[in-house]
C-alpha positions in Angstrom: -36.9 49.3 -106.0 -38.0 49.1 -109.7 -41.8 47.6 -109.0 -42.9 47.1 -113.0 -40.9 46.1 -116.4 -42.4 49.3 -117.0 -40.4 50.7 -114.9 -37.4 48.5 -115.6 -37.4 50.3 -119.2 -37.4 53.5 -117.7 -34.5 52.9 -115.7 -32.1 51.2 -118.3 -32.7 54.0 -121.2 -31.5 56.3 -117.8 -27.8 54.7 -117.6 -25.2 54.2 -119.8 -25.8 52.0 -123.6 -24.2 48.2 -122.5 -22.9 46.9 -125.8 -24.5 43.9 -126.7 -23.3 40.6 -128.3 -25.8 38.6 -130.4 -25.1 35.3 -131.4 -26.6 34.3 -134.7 -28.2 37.7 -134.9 -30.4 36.2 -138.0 -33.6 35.5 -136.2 -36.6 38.0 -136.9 -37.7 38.5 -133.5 -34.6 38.5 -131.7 -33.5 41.3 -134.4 -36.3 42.8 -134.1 -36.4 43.3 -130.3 -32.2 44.3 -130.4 -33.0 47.0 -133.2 -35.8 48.6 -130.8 -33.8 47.9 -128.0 -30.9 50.0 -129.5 -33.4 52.7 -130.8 -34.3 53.2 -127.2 -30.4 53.2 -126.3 -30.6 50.7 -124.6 -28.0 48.5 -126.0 -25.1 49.5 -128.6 -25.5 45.8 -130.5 -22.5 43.7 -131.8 -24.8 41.6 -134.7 -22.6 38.3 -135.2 -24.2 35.4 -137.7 -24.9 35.5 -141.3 -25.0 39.1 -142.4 -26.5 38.7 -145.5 -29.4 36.5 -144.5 -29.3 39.3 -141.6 -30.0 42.1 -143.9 -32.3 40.0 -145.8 -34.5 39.9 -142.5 -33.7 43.7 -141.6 -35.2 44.7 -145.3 -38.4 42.8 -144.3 -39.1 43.9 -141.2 -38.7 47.7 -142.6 -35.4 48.4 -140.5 -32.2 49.2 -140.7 -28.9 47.5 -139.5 -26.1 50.0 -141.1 -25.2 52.0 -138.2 -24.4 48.6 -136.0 -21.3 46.5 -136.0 -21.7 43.1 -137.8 -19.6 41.0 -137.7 -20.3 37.4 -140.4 -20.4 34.0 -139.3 -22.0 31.5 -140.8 -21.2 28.7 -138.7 -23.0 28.3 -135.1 -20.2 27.0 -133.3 -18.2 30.4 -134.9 -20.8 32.7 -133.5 -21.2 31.7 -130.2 -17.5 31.4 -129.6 -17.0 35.3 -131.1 -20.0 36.5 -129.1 -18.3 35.0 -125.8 -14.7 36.1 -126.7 -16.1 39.8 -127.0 -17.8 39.7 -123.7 -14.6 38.0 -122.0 -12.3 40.6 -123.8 -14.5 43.5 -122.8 -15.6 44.4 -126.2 -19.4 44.0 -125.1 -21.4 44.0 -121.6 -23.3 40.6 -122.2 -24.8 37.8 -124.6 -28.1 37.5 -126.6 -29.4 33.9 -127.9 -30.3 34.3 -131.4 -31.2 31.2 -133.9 -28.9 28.7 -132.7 -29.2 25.7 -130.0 -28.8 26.9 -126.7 -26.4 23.7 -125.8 -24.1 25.3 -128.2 -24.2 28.9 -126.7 -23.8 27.5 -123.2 -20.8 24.9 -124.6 -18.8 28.2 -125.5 -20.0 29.9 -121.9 -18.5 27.6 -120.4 -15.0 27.2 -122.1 -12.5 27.0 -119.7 -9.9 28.9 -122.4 -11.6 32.1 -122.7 -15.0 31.5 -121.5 -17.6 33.0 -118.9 -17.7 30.7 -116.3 -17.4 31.2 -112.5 -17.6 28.9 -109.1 -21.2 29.3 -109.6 -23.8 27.4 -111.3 -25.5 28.6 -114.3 -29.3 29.1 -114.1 -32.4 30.6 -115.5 -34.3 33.4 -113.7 -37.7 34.9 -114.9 -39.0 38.1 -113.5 -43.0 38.4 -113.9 -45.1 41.3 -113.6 -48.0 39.9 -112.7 -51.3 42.4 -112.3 -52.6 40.7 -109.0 -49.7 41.1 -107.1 -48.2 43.6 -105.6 -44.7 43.7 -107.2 -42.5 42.0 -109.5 -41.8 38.2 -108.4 -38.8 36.0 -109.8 -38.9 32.5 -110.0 -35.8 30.3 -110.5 -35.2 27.8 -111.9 -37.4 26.3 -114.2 -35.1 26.9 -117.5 -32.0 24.8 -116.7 -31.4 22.6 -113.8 -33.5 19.4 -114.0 -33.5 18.2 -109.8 -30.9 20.6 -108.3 -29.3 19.0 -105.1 -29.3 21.2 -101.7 -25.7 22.4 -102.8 -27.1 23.6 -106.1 -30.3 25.2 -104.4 -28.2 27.7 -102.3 -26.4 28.5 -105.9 -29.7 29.2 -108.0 -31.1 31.5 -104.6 -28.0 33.2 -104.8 -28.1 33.8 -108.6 -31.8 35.4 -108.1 -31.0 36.9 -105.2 -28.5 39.3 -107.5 -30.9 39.8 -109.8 -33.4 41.1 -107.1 -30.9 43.4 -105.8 -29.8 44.6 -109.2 -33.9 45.8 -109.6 -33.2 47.9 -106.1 -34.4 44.9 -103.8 -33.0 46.0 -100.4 -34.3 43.0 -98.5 -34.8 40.0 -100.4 -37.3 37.6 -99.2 -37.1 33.8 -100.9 -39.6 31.2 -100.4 -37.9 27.9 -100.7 -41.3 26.0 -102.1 -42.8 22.6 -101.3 -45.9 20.6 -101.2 -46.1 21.4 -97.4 -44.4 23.1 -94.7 -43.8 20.3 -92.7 -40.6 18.5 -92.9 -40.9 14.8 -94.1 -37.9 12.9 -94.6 -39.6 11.2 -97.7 -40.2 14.5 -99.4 -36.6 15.9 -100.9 -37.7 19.4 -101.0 -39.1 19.9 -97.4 -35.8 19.0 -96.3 -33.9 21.0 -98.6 -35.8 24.1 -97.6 -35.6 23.8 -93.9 -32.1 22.6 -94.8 -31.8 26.5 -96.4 -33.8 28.1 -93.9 -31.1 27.0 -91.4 -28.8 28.3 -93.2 -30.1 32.0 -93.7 -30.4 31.8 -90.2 -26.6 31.0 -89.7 -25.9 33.8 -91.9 -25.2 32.0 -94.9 -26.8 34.0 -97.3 -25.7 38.1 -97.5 -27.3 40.7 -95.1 -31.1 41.7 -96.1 -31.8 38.1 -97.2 -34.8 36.3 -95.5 -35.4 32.6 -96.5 -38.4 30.7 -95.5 -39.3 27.0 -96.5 -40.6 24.7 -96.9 -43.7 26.9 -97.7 -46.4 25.7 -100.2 -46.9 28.6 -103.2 -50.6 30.0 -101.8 -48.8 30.6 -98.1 -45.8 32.2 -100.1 -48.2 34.6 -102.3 -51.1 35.4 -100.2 -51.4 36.9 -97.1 -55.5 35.6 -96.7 -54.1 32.3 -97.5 -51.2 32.4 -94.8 -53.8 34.2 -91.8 -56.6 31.3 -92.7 -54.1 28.6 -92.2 -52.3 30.4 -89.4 -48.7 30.3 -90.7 -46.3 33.1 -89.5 -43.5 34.2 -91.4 -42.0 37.6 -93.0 -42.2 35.7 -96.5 -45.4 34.4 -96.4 -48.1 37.1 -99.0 -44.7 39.1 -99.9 -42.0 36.6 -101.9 -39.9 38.0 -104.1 -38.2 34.7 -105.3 -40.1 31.8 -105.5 -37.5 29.2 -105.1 -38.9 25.6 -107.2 -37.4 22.2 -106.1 -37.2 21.0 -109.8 -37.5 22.0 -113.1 -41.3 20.9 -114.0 -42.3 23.2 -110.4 -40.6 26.2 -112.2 -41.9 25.4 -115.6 -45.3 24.9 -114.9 -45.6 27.7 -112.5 -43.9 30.0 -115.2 -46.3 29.1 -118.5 -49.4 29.7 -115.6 -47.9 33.2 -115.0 -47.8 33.9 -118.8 -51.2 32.2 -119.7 -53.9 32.2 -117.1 -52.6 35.7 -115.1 -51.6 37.5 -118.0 -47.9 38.5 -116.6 -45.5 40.3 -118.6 -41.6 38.5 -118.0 -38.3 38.9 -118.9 -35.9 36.2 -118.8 -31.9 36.0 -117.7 -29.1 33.0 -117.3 -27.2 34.2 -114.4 -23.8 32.4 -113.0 -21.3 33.2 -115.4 -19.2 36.3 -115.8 -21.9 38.0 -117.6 -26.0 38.2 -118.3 -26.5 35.9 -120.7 -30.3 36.7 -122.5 -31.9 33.3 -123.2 -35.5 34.1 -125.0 -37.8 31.5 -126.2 -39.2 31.2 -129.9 -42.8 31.5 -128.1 -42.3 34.7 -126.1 -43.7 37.9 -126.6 -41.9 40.8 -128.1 -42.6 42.7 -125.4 -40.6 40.2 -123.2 -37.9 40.0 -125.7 -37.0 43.2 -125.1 -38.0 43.4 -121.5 -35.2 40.6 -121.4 -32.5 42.4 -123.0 -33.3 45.7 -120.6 -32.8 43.4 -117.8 -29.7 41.7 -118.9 -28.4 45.5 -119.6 -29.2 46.1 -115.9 -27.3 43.4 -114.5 -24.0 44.0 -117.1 -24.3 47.5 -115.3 -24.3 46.0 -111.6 -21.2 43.7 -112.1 
Protein backbone atom coordinates (compact mmCIF):
# COMPACT_ATOMS: atom_id res chain seq x y z
CA UNK A 1 0.00 0.00 0.00
CA UNK A 2 1.69 3.28 -1.14
CA UNK A 3 1.22 5.37 2.42
CA UNK A 4 2.83 8.94 1.13
CA UNK A 5 2.85 10.96 -2.47
CA UNK A 6 6.27 10.44 -1.50
CA UNK A 7 6.01 7.23 -1.96
CA UNK A 8 3.67 7.50 -4.86
CA UNK A 9 6.77 9.07 -6.83
CA UNK A 10 8.84 6.34 -5.96
CA UNK A 11 6.61 3.87 -7.26
CA UNK A 12 5.70 5.49 -10.74
CA UNK A 13 9.51 6.35 -11.79
CA UNK A 14 9.63 2.17 -10.87
CA UNK A 15 7.13 1.06 -13.88
CA UNK A 16 7.01 1.65 -17.31
CA UNK A 17 6.93 5.75 -18.90
CA UNK A 18 2.85 6.22 -19.70
CA UNK A 19 2.76 8.58 -22.66
CA UNK A 20 1.04 11.57 -21.89
CA UNK A 21 -1.39 13.79 -23.76
CA UNK A 22 -1.52 17.55 -22.87
CA UNK A 23 -4.08 19.65 -24.04
CA UNK A 24 -3.11 23.22 -24.67
CA UNK A 25 0.38 22.36 -23.41
CA UNK A 26 1.08 26.42 -23.27
CA UNK A 27 0.58 26.98 -19.63
CA UNK A 28 3.84 27.59 -17.47
CA UNK A 29 2.99 25.48 -14.67
CA UNK A 30 1.37 22.76 -16.28
CA UNK A 31 4.74 22.69 -18.62
CA UNK A 32 6.61 22.98 -16.14
CA UNK A 33 5.34 20.13 -13.94
CA UNK A 34 5.11 17.70 -17.48
CA UNK A 35 8.87 18.69 -18.30
CA UNK A 36 9.97 17.44 -14.64
CA UNK A 37 7.59 14.84 -14.72
CA UNK A 38 9.27 13.43 -17.94
CA UNK A 39 12.78 14.18 -16.60
CA UNK A 40 11.89 11.76 -13.84
CA UNK A 41 10.46 9.28 -16.56
CA UNK A 42 7.54 9.43 -15.49
CA UNK A 43 5.63 10.36 -18.49
CA UNK A 44 6.81 10.32 -22.27
CA UNK A 45 4.60 13.74 -23.03
CA UNK A 46 2.55 14.29 -26.28
CA UNK A 47 2.66 18.56 -26.02
CA UNK A 48 -0.55 19.62 -28.18
CA UNK A 49 -1.47 23.57 -28.29
CA UNK A 50 0.35 26.44 -29.69
CA UNK A 51 3.96 25.40 -30.18
CA UNK A 52 5.40 28.50 -30.68
CA UNK A 53 3.94 30.35 -27.70
CA UNK A 54 5.01 26.84 -26.12
CA UNK A 55 8.59 27.29 -26.78
CA UNK A 56 8.25 30.78 -25.94
CA UNK A 57 7.33 29.65 -22.26
CA UNK A 58 9.98 26.58 -22.43
CA UNK A 59 12.86 29.37 -23.18
CA UNK A 60 11.68 31.29 -19.96
CA UNK A 61 11.41 28.75 -17.69
CA UNK A 62 15.13 27.65 -18.70
CA UNK A 63 13.90 24.18 -20.32
CA UNK A 64 13.85 22.40 -23.11
CA UNK A 65 10.97 20.89 -25.18
CA UNK A 66 13.08 19.36 -28.37
CA UNK A 67 13.26 15.82 -27.46
CA UNK A 68 9.09 15.62 -27.00
CA UNK A 69 6.45 15.27 -29.59
CA UNK A 70 4.44 18.47 -30.32
CA UNK A 71 2.03 18.54 -32.04
CA UNK A 72 0.34 22.66 -33.01
CA UNK A 73 -3.02 23.59 -32.37
CA UNK A 74 -4.09 26.77 -31.86
CA UNK A 75 -7.53 26.38 -31.44
CA UNK A 76 -8.98 24.91 -27.99
CA UNK A 77 -11.70 22.94 -29.35
CA UNK A 78 -8.57 21.36 -31.84
CA UNK A 79 -6.53 20.42 -28.90
CA UNK A 80 -8.70 18.81 -26.72
CA UNK A 81 -10.27 16.72 -29.44
CA UNK A 82 -6.44 15.50 -30.62
CA UNK A 83 -5.44 14.94 -26.99
CA UNK A 84 -8.65 12.50 -26.65
CA UNK A 85 -8.32 10.93 -30.13
CA UNK A 86 -4.68 9.86 -29.09
CA UNK A 87 -5.68 8.37 -25.81
CA UNK A 88 -8.79 6.55 -27.65
CA UNK A 89 -6.39 5.37 -30.52
CA UNK A 90 -3.80 4.17 -28.06
CA UNK A 91 -1.25 6.69 -28.98
CA UNK A 92 -1.00 7.94 -25.25
CA UNK A 93 -1.99 6.39 -21.63
CA UNK A 94 -4.14 9.51 -20.37
CA UNK A 95 -5.01 13.29 -20.55
CA UNK A 96 -3.53 16.50 -18.90
CA UNK A 97 -5.67 19.97 -18.63
CA UNK A 98 -3.54 22.61 -19.75
CA UNK A 99 -4.79 26.46 -20.49
CA UNK A 100 -8.17 25.78 -21.75
CA UNK A 101 -11.76 25.56 -20.03
CA UNK A 102 -12.28 22.46 -18.52
CA UNK A 103 -16.07 22.34 -20.07
CA UNK A 104 -14.33 22.05 -23.25
CA UNK A 105 -11.89 19.17 -22.29
CA UNK A 106 -14.74 17.22 -20.76
CA UNK A 107 -17.18 18.09 -24.08
CA UNK A 108 -14.48 16.13 -26.18
CA UNK A 109 -14.28 13.29 -23.15
CA UNK A 110 -17.27 12.67 -23.59
CA UNK A 111 -17.88 12.40 -27.43
CA UNK A 112 -19.80 9.66 -28.26
CA UNK A 113 -17.73 9.32 -31.91
CA UNK A 114 -14.32 8.63 -30.58
CA UNK A 115 -14.45 9.78 -27.08
CA UNK A 116 -13.62 8.32 -23.46
CA UNK A 117 -16.69 7.77 -22.02
CA UNK A 118 -18.00 4.63 -20.13
CA UNK A 119 -21.46 3.59 -18.08
CA UNK A 120 -19.89 5.45 -15.44
CA UNK A 121 -20.08 8.87 -14.15
CA UNK A 122 -17.21 11.19 -14.41
CA UNK A 123 -15.90 12.59 -11.11
CA UNK A 124 -13.12 14.29 -9.26
CA UNK A 125 -10.99 12.44 -6.69
CA UNK A 126 -8.22 14.18 -4.51
CA UNK A 127 -5.78 12.14 -2.53
CA UNK A 128 -4.18 14.22 0.52
CA UNK A 129 -1.24 13.48 2.53
CA UNK A 130 -2.06 14.93 5.39
CA UNK A 131 0.83 14.93 8.40
CA UNK A 132 -1.72 14.16 11.30
CA UNK A 133 -3.06 11.23 9.96
CA UNK A 134 -1.96 8.08 9.58
CA UNK A 135 -2.18 7.47 5.76
CA UNK A 136 -3.22 9.01 2.63
CA UNK A 137 -7.10 9.83 2.57
CA UNK A 138 -9.18 10.50 -0.71
CA UNK A 139 -12.05 12.53 -0.81
CA UNK A 140 -14.61 12.53 -3.64
CA UNK A 141 -16.29 14.53 -4.95
CA UNK A 142 -15.98 17.95 -4.47
CA UNK A 143 -14.65 18.96 -8.20
CA UNK A 144 -17.68 17.94 -10.37
CA UNK A 145 -20.99 16.78 -9.31
CA UNK A 146 -22.99 19.57 -7.77
CA UNK A 147 -25.85 17.22 -5.42
CA UNK A 148 -25.23 13.63 -6.74
CA UNK A 149 -28.43 11.41 -6.32
CA UNK A 150 -28.05 7.90 -4.46
CA UNK A 151 -27.52 6.31 -7.95
CA UNK A 152 -24.69 8.77 -8.65
CA UNK A 153 -23.18 8.23 -5.03
CA UNK A 154 -22.49 4.43 -5.50
CA UNK A 155 -20.72 5.71 -8.99
CA UNK A 156 -18.34 8.41 -7.42
CA UNK A 157 -17.50 5.53 -4.30
CA UNK A 158 -16.77 3.24 -7.06
CA UNK A 159 -14.56 5.64 -9.02
CA UNK A 160 -12.40 6.26 -5.57
CA UNK A 161 -12.57 3.04 -4.69
CA UNK A 162 -10.29 2.25 -7.95
CA UNK A 163 -8.16 4.78 -7.21
CA UNK A 164 -7.53 3.39 -3.66
CA UNK A 165 -6.85 0.07 -5.02
CA UNK A 166 -4.61 1.39 -7.78
CA UNK A 167 -2.30 2.92 -4.57
CA UNK A 168 -2.24 -0.93 -3.17
CA UNK A 169 -5.51 -0.46 -0.92
CA UNK A 170 -6.39 -4.08 -0.18
CA UNK A 171 -9.44 -3.26 1.82
CA UNK A 172 -11.02 -0.10 1.17
CA UNK A 173 -12.94 1.46 3.95
CA UNK A 174 -15.52 4.54 2.76
CA UNK A 175 -17.27 6.75 5.07
CA UNK A 176 -20.37 7.88 3.42
CA UNK A 177 -20.47 11.41 5.48
CA UNK A 178 -23.35 13.34 7.08
CA UNK A 179 -24.21 15.83 9.73
CA UNK A 180 -25.17 12.79 12.01
CA UNK A 181 -25.31 9.21 12.11
CA UNK A 182 -28.81 8.91 12.61
CA UNK A 183 -31.15 8.50 9.84
CA UNK A 184 -33.61 11.43 9.37
CA UNK A 185 -35.88 11.31 6.49
CA UNK A 186 -35.54 15.19 6.29
CA UNK A 187 -31.78 14.92 5.83
CA UNK A 188 -30.97 13.59 2.09
CA UNK A 189 -27.59 12.39 2.97
CA UNK A 190 -28.29 10.24 6.10
CA UNK A 191 -30.48 8.30 4.00
CA UNK A 192 -28.26 8.02 1.15
CA UNK A 193 -25.62 6.64 3.38
CA UNK A 194 -27.51 4.08 5.17
CA UNK A 195 -29.11 3.66 1.77
CA UNK A 196 -25.10 2.61 0.67
CA UNK A 197 -24.29 0.96 3.78
CA UNK A 198 -27.14 -1.51 2.85
CA UNK A 199 -25.86 -2.07 -0.05
CA UNK A 200 -22.07 -2.99 0.82
CA UNK A 201 -23.73 -5.19 3.05
CA UNK A 202 -25.66 -6.97 0.13
CA UNK A 203 -22.54 -7.21 -1.66
CA UNK A 204 -22.90 -4.51 -3.93
CA UNK A 205 -19.72 -3.06 -3.89
CA UNK A 206 -16.42 -5.53 -4.78
CA UNK A 207 -14.80 -7.87 -2.15
CA UNK A 208 -12.52 -5.80 0.51
CA UNK A 209 -14.87 -2.80 0.45
CA UNK A 210 -16.33 -1.65 3.83
CA UNK A 211 -18.94 1.24 3.79
CA UNK A 212 -20.14 2.96 6.80
CA UNK A 213 -22.68 6.00 6.90
CA UNK A 214 -24.10 8.10 7.72
CA UNK A 215 -20.93 9.00 9.90
CA UNK A 216 -20.18 12.71 10.74
CA UNK A 217 -16.21 13.61 9.56
CA UNK A 218 -14.61 13.54 13.43
CA UNK A 219 -16.25 9.87 13.99
CA UNK A 220 -14.82 9.00 10.35
CA UNK A 221 -11.09 10.41 11.19
CA UNK A 222 -10.52 9.95 14.81
CA UNK A 223 -10.62 7.10 16.81
CA UNK A 224 -10.70 9.42 20.47
CA UNK A 225 -13.56 11.04 18.82
CA UNK A 226 -15.51 7.71 17.80
CA UNK A 227 -14.51 5.88 21.71
CA UNK A 228 -15.83 9.34 23.44
CA UNK A 229 -19.10 9.17 21.64
CA UNK A 230 -19.27 5.39 21.68
CA UNK A 231 -19.76 4.65 17.96
CA UNK A 232 -18.53 1.27 16.70
CA UNK A 233 -17.53 0.71 13.31
CA UNK A 234 -14.33 -0.68 11.28
CA UNK A 235 -14.36 2.86 9.48
CA UNK A 236 -14.71 5.01 12.13
CA UNK A 237 -10.49 6.81 13.02
CA UNK A 238 -9.34 4.73 9.73
CA UNK A 239 -11.27 6.15 6.29
CA UNK A 240 -9.74 6.00 3.32
CA UNK A 241 -12.40 7.74 1.24
CA UNK A 242 -14.36 10.28 2.71
CA UNK A 243 -17.46 10.07 0.65
CA UNK A 244 -19.26 14.15 0.65
CA UNK A 245 -23.03 14.34 -0.06
CA UNK A 246 -22.43 17.55 -2.28
CA UNK A 247 -20.11 19.45 -3.87
CA UNK A 248 -19.58 22.51 -1.16
CA UNK A 249 -18.92 19.28 1.61
CA UNK A 250 -16.01 18.16 -0.75
CA UNK A 251 -14.85 21.58 -1.49
CA UNK A 252 -14.71 23.01 1.67
CA UNK A 253 -13.21 19.98 3.34
CA UNK A 254 -10.59 19.90 0.45
CA UNK A 255 -9.17 23.90 0.64
CA UNK A 256 -9.18 22.96 4.81
CA UNK A 257 -6.83 20.00 4.01
CA UNK A 258 -4.60 22.34 1.77
CA UNK A 259 -4.74 25.47 4.12
CA UNK A 260 -5.09 24.95 7.77
CA UNK A 261 -3.35 21.08 7.82
CA UNK A 262 -0.79 21.72 5.43
CA UNK A 263 -1.61 18.39 3.20
CA UNK A 264 0.16 17.77 0.11
CA UNK A 265 -2.70 16.40 -2.85
CA UNK A 266 -2.83 15.23 -6.09
CA UNK A 267 -5.88 15.40 -8.05
CA UNK A 268 -7.68 12.82 -10.84
CA UNK A 269 -11.16 12.76 -12.97
CA UNK A 270 -11.93 9.21 -12.95
CA UNK A 271 -15.01 7.49 -15.04
CA UNK A 272 -13.93 7.53 -18.49
CA UNK A 273 -11.74 5.24 -20.40
CA UNK A 274 -8.69 6.90 -19.03
CA UNK A 275 -7.17 9.26 -16.03
CA UNK A 276 -7.88 12.39 -16.95
CA UNK A 277 -5.41 15.12 -14.77
CA UNK A 278 -7.52 18.15 -13.94
CA UNK A 279 -5.04 20.65 -11.93
CA UNK A 280 -6.12 24.01 -10.67
CA UNK A 281 -4.38 27.43 -11.55
CA UNK A 282 -3.87 27.74 -7.53
CA UNK A 283 -2.20 24.42 -6.78
CA UNK A 284 1.12 23.82 -5.91
CA UNK A 285 3.80 22.50 -8.20
CA UNK A 286 4.45 19.93 -6.06
CA UNK A 287 0.74 18.73 -6.52
CA UNK A 288 0.89 19.28 -10.15
CA UNK A 289 3.16 16.76 -10.56
CA UNK A 290 2.04 14.63 -7.70
CA UNK A 291 -1.15 14.57 -10.07
CA UNK A 292 0.34 13.51 -13.15
CA UNK A 293 2.35 10.49 -11.16
CA UNK A 294 -1.03 9.47 -10.04
CA UNK A 295 -2.90 9.66 -13.21
CA UNK A 296 0.31 7.57 -14.65
CA UNK A 297 -0.49 5.00 -11.92
CA UNK A 298 -4.00 4.57 -12.80
CA UNK A 299 -3.21 4.49 -16.94
CA UNK A 300 -0.97 1.50 -15.70
CA UNK A 301 -3.88 -0.33 -13.58
CA UNK A 302 -6.46 -0.21 -16.53
Amino acid sequence: MIKSLADLLTEVQERSTKRLAVAACQDHEVLKAVIEAAQKEIVEPILIGDIEQTQKIAQELGISIDGYEKINAVELNDTAEIAVKYVSSGKADFIMKGLIDTSILLKQVLNKEYGLRTDSLLSHVMVYDIPTYHKLIFLTDGGMNLEPTLEQKVKIAENAIRVAKALGAKKVKVAALAAKEKVNPKMIATVDADAMKKMCAEGQFEEGVIIDGPIALDLAVSYEAANIKGYKSDVAGDTDILLVPNIETGNGIGKSMTYFANAGSAGIIMGAKAPVVLVSRSDTHQSKLNSIALGSLIASNK
